[in-house]
C-alpha positions as CSV (number, residue, x, y, z in Angstrom):
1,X,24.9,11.5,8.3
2,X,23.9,8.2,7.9
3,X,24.8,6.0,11.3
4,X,27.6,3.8,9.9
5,X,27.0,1.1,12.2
6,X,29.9,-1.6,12.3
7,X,29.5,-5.1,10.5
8,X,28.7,-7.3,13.6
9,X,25.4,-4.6,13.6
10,X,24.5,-5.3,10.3
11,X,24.5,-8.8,10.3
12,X,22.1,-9.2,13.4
13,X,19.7,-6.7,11.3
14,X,19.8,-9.5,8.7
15,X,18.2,-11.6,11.5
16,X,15.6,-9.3,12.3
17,X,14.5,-9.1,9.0
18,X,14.4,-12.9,9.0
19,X,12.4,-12.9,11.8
20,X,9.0,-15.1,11.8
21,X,7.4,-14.4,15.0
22,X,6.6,-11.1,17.4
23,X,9.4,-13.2,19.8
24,X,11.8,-13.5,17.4
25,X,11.8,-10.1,16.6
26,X,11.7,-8.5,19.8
27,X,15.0,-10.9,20.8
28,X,16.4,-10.3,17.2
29,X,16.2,-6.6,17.6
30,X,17.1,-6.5,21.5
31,X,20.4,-8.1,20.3
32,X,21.2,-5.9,17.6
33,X,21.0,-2.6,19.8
34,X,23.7,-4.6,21.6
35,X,26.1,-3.8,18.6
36,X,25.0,-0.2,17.7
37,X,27.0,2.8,18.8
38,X,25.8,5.1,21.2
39,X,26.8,8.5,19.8
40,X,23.9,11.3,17.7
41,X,23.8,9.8,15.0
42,X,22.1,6.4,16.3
43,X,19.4,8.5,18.5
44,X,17.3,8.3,16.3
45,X,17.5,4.4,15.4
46,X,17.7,3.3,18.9
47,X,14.8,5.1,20.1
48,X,12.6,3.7,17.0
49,X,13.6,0.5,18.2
50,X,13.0,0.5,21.5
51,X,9.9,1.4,20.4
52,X,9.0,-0.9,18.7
53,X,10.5,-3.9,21.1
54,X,8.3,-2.1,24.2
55,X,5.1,-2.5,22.0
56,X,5.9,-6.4,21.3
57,X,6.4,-6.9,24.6
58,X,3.5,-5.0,25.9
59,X,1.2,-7.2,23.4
60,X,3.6,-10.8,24.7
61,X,2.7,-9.8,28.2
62,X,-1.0,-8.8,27.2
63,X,-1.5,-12.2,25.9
64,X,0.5,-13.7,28.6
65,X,-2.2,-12.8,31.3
66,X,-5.2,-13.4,29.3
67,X,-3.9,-17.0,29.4
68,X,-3.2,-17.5,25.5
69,X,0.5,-17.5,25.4
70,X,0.1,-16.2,22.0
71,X,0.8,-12.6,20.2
72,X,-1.2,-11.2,18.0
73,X,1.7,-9.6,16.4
74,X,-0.2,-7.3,14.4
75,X,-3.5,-7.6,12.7
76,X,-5.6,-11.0,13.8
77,X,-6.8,-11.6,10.6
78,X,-4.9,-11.6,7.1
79,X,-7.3,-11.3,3.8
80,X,-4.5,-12.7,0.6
81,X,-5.2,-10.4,-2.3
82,X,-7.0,-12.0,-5.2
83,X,-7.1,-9.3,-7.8
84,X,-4.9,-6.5,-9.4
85,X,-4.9,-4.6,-6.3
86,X,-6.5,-4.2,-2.6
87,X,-7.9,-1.6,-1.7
88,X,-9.2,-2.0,2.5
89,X,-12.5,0.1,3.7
90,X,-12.6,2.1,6.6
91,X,-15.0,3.6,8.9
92,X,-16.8,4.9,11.4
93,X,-19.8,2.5,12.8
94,X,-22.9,2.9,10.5
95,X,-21.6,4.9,7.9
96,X,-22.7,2.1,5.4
97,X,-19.5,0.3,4.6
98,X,-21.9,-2.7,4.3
99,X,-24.1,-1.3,2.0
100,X,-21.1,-0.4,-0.1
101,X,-19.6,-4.1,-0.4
102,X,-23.4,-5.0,-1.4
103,X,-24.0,-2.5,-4.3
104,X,-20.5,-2.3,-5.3
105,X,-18.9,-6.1,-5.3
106,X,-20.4,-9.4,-5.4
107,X,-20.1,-10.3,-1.5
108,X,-22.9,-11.5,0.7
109,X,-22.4,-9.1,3.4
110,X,-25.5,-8.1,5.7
111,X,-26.8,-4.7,5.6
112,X,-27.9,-3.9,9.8
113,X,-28.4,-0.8,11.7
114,X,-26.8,-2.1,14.6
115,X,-23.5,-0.7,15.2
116,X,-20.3,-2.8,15.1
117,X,-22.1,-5.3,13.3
118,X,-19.1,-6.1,11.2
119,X,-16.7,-8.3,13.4
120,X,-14.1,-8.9,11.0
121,X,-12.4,-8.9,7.5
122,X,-15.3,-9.0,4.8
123,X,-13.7,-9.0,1.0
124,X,-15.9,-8.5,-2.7
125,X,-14.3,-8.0,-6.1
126,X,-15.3,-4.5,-7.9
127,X,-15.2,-4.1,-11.8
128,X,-13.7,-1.2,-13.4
129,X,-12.3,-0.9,-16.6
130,X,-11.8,-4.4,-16.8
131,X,-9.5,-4.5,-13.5
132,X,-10.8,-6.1,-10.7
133,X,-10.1,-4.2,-7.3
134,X,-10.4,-6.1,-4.3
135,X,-12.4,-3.9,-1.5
136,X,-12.4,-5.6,1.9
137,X,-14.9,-4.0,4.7
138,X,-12.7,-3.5,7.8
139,X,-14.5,-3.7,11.1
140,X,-15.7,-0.1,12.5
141,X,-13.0,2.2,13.9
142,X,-13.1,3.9,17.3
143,X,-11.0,6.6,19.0
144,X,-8.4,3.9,20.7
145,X,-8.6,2.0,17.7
146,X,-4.4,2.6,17.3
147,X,-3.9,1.2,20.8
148,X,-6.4,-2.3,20.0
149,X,-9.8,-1.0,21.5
150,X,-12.4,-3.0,19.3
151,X,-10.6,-4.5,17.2
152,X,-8.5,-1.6,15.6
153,X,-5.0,-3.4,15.7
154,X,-7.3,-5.5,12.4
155,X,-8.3,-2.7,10.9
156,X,-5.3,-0.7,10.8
157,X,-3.1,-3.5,9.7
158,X,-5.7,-4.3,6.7
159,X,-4.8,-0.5,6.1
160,X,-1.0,-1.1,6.0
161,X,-1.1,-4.5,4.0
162,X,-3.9,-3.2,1.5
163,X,-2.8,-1.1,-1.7
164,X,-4.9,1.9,-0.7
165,X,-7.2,3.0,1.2
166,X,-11.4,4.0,1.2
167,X,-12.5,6.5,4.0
168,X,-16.2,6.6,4.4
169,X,-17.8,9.1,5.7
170,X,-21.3,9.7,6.5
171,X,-22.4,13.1,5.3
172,X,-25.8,13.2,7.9
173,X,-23.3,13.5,10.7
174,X,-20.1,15.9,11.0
175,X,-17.5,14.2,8.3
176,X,-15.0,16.6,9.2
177,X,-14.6,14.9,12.8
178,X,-15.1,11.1,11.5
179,X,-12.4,11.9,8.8
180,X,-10.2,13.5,11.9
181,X,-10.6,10.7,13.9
182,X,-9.9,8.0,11.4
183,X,-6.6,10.2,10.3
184,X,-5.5,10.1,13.4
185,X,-5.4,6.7,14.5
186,X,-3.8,5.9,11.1
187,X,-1.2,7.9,11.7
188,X,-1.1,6.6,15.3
189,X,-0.3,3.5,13.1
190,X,2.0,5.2,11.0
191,X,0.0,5.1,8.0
192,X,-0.4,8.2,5.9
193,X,-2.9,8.9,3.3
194,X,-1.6,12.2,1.8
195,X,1.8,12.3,0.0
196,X,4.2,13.5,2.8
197,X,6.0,16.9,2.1
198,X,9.8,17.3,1.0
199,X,11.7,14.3,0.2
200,X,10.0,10.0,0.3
201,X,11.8,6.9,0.8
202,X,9.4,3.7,-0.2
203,X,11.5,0.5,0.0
204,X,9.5,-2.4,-1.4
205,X,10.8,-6.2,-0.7
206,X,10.5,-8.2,-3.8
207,X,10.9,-11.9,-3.8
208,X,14.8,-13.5,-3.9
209,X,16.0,-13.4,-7.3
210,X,14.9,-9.7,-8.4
211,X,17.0,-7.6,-8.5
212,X,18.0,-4.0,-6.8
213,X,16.7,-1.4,-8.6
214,X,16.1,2.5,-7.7
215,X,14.1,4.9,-9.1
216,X,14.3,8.2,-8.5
217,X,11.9,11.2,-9.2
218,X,13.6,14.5,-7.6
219,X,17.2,14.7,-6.5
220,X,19.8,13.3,-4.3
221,X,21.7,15.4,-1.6
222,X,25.5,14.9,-1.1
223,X,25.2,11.4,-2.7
224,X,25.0,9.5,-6.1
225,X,22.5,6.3,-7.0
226,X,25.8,3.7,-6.1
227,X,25.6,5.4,-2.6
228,X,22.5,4.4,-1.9
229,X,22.7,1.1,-3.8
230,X,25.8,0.3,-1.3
231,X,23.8,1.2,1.8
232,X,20.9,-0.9,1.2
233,X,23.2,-3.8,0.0
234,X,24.9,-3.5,3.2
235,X,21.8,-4.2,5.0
236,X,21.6,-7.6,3.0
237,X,18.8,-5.9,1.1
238,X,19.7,-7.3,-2.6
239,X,15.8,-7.6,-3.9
240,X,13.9,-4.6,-3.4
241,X,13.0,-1.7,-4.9
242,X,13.8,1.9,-3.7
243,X,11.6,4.5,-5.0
244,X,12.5,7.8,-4.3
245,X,10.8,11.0,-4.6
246,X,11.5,14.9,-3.7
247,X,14.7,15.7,-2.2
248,X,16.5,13.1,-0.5
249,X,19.7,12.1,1.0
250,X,21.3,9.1,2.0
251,X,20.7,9.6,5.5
252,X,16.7,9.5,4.6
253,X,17.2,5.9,2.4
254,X,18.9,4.7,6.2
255,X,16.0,5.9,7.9
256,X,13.5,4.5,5.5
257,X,15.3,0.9,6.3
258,X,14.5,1.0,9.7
259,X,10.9,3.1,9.9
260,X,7.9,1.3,9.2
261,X,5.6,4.8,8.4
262,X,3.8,4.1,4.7
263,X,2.3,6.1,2.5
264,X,-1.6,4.7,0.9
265,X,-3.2,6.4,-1.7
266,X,-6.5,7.0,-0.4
267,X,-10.0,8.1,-1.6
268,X,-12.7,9.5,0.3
269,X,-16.3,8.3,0.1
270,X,-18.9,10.8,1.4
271,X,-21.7,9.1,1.6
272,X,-25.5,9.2,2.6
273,X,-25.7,12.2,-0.3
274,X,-29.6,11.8,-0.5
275,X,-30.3,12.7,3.4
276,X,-31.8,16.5,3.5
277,X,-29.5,19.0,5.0
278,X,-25.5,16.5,3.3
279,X,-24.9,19.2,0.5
280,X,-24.1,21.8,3.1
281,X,-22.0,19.2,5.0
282,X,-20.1,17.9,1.9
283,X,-19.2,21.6,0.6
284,X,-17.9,22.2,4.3
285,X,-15.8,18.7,3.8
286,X,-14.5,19.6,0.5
287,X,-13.5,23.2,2.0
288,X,-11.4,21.3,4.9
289,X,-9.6,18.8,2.6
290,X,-9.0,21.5,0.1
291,X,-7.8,19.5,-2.6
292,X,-5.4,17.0,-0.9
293,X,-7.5,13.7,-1.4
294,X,-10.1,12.7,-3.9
295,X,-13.5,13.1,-2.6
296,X,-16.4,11.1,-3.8
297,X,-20.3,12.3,-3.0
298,X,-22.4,9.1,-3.1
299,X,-25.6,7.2,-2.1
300,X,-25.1,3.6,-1.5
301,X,-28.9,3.2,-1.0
302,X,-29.9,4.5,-4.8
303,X,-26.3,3.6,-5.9
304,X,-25.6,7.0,-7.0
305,X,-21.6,7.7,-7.7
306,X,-20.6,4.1,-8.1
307,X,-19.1,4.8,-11.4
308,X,-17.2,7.6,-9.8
309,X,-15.7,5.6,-7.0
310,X,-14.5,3.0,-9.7
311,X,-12.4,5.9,-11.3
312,X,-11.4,7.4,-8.5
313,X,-9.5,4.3,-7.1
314,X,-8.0,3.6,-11.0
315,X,-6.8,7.2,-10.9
316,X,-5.2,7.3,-7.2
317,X,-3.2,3.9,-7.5
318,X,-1.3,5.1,-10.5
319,X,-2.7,1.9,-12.4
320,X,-2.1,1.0,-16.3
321,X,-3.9,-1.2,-18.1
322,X,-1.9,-3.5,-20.4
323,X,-3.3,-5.8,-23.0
324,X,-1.0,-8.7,-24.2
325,X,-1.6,-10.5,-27.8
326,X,0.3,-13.8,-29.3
327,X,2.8,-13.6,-31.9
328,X,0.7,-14.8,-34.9
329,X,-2.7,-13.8,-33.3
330,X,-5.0,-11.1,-34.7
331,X,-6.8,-10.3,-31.6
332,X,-5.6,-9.4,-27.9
333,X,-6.8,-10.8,-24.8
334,X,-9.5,-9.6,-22.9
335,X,-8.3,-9.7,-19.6
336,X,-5.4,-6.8,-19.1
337,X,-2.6,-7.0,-16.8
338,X,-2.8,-4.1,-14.1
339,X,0.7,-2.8,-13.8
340,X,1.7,0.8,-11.7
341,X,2.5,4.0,-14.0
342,X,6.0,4.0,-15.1
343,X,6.3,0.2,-15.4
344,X,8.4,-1.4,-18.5
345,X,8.4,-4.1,-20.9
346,X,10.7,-5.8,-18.2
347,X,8.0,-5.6,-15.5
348,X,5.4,-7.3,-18.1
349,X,7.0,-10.0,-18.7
350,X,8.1,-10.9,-15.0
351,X,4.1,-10.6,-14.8
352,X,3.6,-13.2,-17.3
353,X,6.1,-15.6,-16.4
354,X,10.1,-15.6,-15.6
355,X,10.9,-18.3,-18.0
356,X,9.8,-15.6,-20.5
357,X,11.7,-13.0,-19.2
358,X,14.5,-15.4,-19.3
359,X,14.2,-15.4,-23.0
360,X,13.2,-12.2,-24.1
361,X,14.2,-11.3,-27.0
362,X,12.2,-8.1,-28.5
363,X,8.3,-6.5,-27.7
364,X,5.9,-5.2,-30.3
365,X,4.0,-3.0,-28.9
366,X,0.8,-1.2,-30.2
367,X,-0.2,2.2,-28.7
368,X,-2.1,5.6,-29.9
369,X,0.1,7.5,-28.7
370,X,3.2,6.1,-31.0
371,X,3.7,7.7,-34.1
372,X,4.0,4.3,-35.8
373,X,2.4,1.2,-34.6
374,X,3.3,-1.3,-33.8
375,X,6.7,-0.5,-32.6
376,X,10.3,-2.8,-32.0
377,X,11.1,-1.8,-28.0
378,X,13.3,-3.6,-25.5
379,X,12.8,-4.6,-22.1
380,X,13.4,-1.1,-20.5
381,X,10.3,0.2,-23.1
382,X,7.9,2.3,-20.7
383,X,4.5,1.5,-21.3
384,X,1.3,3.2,-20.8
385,X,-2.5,3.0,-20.5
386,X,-4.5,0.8,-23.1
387,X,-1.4,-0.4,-24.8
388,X,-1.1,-3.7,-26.8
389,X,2.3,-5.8,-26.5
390,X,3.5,-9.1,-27.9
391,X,6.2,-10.2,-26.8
392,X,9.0,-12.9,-28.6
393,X,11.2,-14.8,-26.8
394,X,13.7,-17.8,-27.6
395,X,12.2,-21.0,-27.7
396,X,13.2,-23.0,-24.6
């Protein structure tokens, strides 16, 4: 059942959500655990938080002696996105990330044997499609990585902020205990990069003035969509949206609230395919992830598989391309906008611009797959791959 925690509780989770520092936090969260019950069904909360306060405090007091008076408060260095979506590179040392970025993106990174060469963030914009992914090399991981040894707190926090993920692995060494090692200090970091089992709660913030809106693939257990609608408004959560997948109930959507565990689609680069002896050790990697994550054999020295990486990365984020033409123009522009599967006429033009969601009036949209084109469609329209839409709003 979910915990039912009284008012006064709920309002001081407003505060930790409004929280802008590690400090703030920790305080905002010790204070709330002063309002929630002790009974079974708040075990579960209370120990996630006390988690979660001990590991800000342990970094405060880290920083505290090292004479900086400052928290890292997760990763050290932010990269903003600048494209349709960010996808964040991970690796081993010398598994050719590097090379990668070089062949793949228009960076200026340098290609060195020496390990750990790559000290921090490096991001290049990749073509495909006409959408522009953002791939950012993240420096080596490390067994420790989860806990901060070299760096790792930046890496894995590129991994949470990023769309999705890139695992390299280098095919000339075992890639079944690189790919081990990297999965486990993700998850460490309570990042996951296959689609959990049973039921999946995703709440994403949006900015203030969207609206709540749920979507639901699977069922709901022993509730209905205005349950879950009043639970997350009661937790001052008004602009979001809940995804929900599998079998769920309402205690789940609570739990999601609180938990910070995220799902990234991932794809998995197996590289250094030219090397004698890889094929054995790819077929051997393909046996062990048996299906669960795309894997793509490649050479970043004679750029073999490049193509393949491009689609593989399209296909795992669930991206659309949509194409948008004037009223009155023959021709559409070049330049698509990259929206997730499932996305609307709605979600197009917040894309564009509010003021013309504002006015929205009707959508022509042009599409194969219609049986005439173009069609009349409203706002709640779903679109699809390659489609065309001109949309006619009120004149301001």
């Amino acid at each position: 059942m979910p915990t039912n925690l009284p008012p006064e509780a709920m309002d001081k989770w407003e505060l930790v959500e409004a929280a802008k520092t590690p400090k703030e936090k920790m305080d905002a969260m010790t204070e709330f655990l002063k309002f929630v019950p002790h009974h079974k069904g708040t075990m579960k909360l209370r120990g996630e938080m006390n988690r979660k306060i001990a590991l800000i405090r342990d970094d405060l007091d880290k920083k505290k002696r090292m004479g900086t008076g400052k928290s890292s408060g997760g990763p050290k260095l932010f990269i903003e996105k600048g494209a349709s979506a960010q996808i964040a590179l991970i690796g081993m040392t010398n598994v050719g990330k590097s090379c990668l970025m070089c062949t793949t993106t228009n960076s200026k990174v340098r290609v060195t044997p020496t390990p750990f060469s790559t000290h921090e963030p490096v991001p290049g914009i990749m073509n495909y499609l006409d959408v522009q992914f953002q791939i950012v090399e993240a420096p080596a991981v490390m067994e420790g990585a989860a806990e901060g040894k070299a760096g790792g707190n930046v890496t894995l926090g590129l991994a949470r902020n990023a769309d999705g993920v890139i695992l390299m692995l280098d095919l000339s060494r075992d890639p079944i205990a690189q790919l081990e090692l990297i999965l486990a200090e993700l998850e460490k970091s309570r990042v996951l990069v296959s689609k959990p089992s049973g039921g999946r709660v995703e709440i994403e913030r949006r900015p203030a003035g969207n609206r709540l809106r749920v979507i639901i693939v699977g069922r709901l257990i022993d509730c209905s969509m205005r349950d879950i609608e009043e639970l997350v408004r009661s937790y001052k959560i008004n602009d979001a949206i809940v995804r929900i997948s599998g079998a769920v109930t309402l205690e789940d959507v609570e739990n999601a609230i609180y938990e910070n565990t995220i799902y990234k689609p991932t794809v998995i680069v197996a590289n250094k395919l030219d090397l004698p002896g890889t094929a054995a050790n790819l077929q051997r990697l393909k046996q062990h992830v048996n299906g669960k994550l795309p894997i793509v054999p490649m050479s970043c020295e004679r750029k073999l598989g490049m193509q393949e990486l491009g689609k593989a990365i399209f296909e795992s984020l669930g991206i659309i391309r949509i194409y948008t033409k004037e009223p009155g123009n023959k021709t559409h522009s070049d330049h698509p906008f990259a929206l997730r599967k499932g996305a609307t006429v709605n979600e197009l033009a917040k894309n564009i611009h509010k003021e013309l969601l504002m006015n929205f009036m009707f959508a022509m949209v042009w599409a194969k797959r219609l049986p005439f084109s173009p069609k009349k469609v409203g706002m709640n329209f779903v679109l699809d791959d390659g489609d065309i839409v001109e949309i006619h709003a009120r004149i301001a």
